[in-house]
C-alpha positions in Angstrom: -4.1 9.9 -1.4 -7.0 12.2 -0.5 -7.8 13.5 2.7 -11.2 11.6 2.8 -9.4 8.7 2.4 -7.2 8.9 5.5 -10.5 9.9 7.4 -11.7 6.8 6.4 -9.1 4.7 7.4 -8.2 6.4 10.5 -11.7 6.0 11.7 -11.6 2.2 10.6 -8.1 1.7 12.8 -9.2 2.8 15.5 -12.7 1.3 15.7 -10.8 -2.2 15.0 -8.1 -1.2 17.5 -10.2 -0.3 20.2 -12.4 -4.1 19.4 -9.3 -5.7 19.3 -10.1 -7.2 15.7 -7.2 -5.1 13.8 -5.8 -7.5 12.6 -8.8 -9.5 10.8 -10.3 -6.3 9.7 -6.9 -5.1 8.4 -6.9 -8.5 6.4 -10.4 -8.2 5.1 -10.3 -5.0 3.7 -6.7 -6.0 2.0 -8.6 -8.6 0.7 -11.7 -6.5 -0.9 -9.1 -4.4 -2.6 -7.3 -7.0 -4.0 -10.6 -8.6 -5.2 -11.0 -4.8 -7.0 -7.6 -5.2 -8.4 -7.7 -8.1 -9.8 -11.5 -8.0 -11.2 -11.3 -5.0 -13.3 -15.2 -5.0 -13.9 -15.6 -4.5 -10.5 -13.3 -1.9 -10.3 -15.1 0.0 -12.9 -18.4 -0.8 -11.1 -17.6 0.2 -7.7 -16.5 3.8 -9.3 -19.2 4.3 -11.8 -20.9 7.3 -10.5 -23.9 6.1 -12.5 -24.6 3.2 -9.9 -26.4 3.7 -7.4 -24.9 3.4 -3.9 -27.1 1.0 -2.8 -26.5 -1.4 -5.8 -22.6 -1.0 -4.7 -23.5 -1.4 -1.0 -25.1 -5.0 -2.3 -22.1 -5.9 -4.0 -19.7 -5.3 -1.6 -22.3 -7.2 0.9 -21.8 -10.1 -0.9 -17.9 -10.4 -1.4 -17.2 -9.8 2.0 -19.3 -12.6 2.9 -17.7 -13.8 5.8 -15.4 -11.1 7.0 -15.8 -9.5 10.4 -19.0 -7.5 10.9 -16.6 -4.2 11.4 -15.6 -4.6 7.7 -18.6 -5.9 6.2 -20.0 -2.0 8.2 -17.2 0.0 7.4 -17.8 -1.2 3.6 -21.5 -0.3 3.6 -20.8 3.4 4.9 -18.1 3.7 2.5 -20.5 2.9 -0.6 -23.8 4.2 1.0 -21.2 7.7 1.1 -20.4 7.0 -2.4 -16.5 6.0 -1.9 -16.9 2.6 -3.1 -14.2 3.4 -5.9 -11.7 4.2 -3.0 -11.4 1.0 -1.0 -7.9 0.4 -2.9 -6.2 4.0 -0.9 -7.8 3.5 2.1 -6.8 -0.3 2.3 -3.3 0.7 2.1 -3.6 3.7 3.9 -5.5 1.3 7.2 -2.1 -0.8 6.2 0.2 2.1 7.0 -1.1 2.5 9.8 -1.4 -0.9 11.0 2.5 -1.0 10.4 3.5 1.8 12.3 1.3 0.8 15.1 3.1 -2.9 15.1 6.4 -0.8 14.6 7.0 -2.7 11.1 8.2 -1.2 8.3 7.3 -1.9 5.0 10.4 -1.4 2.2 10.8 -2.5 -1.6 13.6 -3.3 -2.6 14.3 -3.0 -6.5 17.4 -4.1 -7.9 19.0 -4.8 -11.5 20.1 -8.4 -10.4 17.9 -10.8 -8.7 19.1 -10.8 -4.9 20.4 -13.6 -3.2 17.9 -14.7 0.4 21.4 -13.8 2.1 21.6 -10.9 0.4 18.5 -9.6 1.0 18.9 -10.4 4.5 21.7 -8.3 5.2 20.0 -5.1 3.6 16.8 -6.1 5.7 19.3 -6.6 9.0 21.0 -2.9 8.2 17.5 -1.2 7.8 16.0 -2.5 10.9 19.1 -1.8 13.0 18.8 1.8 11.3 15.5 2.5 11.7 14.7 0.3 15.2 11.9 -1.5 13.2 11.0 -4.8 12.1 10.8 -4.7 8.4 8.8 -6.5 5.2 10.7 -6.7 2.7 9.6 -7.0 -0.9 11.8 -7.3 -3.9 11.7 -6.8 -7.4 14.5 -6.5 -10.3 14.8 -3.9 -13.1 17.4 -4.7 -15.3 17.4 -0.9 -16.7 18.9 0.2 -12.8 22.3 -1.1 -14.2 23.5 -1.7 -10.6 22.9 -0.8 -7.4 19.7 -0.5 -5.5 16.2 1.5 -4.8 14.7 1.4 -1.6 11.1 2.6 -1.5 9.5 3.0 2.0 6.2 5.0 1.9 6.7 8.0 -0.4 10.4 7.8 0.8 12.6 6.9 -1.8 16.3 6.4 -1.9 17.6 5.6 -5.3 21.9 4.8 -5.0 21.5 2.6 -8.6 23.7 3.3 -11.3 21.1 4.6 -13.7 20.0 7.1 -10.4 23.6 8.2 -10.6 23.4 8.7 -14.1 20.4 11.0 -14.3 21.6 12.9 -11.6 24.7 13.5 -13.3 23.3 14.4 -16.4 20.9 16.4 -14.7 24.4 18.3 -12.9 26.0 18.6 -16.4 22.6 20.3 -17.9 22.0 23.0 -15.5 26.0 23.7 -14.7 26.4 26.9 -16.9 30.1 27.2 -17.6 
């Protein structure tokens, strides 16, 4: 993620902060980028250096019909300064920061067997004891992991599955020099 990006979202945390509206504006913007994730056209539109900003300002005006005014702003600058293409980054960076500020901690956990809620629970239960956070938890399976688990939080990534092992084995065996 650029720097820009960060500036972006910093300055949209704490103008929401300070208004007491972080939460809905947090929401809306997740929302925008979701609506440019799952609408590729738009996608391509909102970073299509051809287009004027203007044209993207107008567009953006009219998904985020009914948001907060402090979004429906922040999403004007942000195409009038010809960043439309970026809402995806800084939505998730504004989400980062939104979680640290709430003390939550967002974690995925990717394992090669579907996870029982129980389960699941208990790794949840020994992360937020660790870390003295409340934690969201997402999960997904890869059968190719073998075993084991991945936990990615942020750009923090601790890999103990069996095909992680392997690799790092093989990768040991490789570069040992007998």
């Amino acid at each position: 993620m650029g720097v820009a990006q960060r500036l972006y979202a910093r300055a949209l945390f704490e103008a929401a902060r300070d208004e007491g509206r972080l939460e809905q504006v947090s929401a809306d913007l997740a929302a925008v980028a979701a609506a440019v994730d799952e609408v590729s056209e738009l996608g391509a539109f909102l970073r299509n250096p051809e287009v004027d900003p203007a044209g993207k300002a107008g567009v953006l005006e009219e998904i985020s019909q009914g948001a907060d005014e402090l979004s429906r702003n922040f999403l004007r600058l942000v195409a009038e300064k010809g960043r439309a293409g970026e809402i995806a980054e800084m939505s998730a960076e504004l989400e980062a920061l939104v979680a640290r500020a709430q003390n939550r901690l967002t974690v995925e956990l990717q394992t090669a067997h579907e996870l029982s809620d129980e389960e699941a629970a208990s790794i949840v239960k020994t992360i937020e004891e660790a870390s003295g956070r409340e934690v969201d938890a997402t999960r997904s399976v890869d059968a190719d992991l073998i075993g084991g688990i991945i936990l990615q939080v942020g750009s923090f990534r601790a890999d103990g599955s069996v095909r992680g092992r392997l690799e790092r084995l093989r990768h040991e065996l490789a570069t040992t020099t007998g």
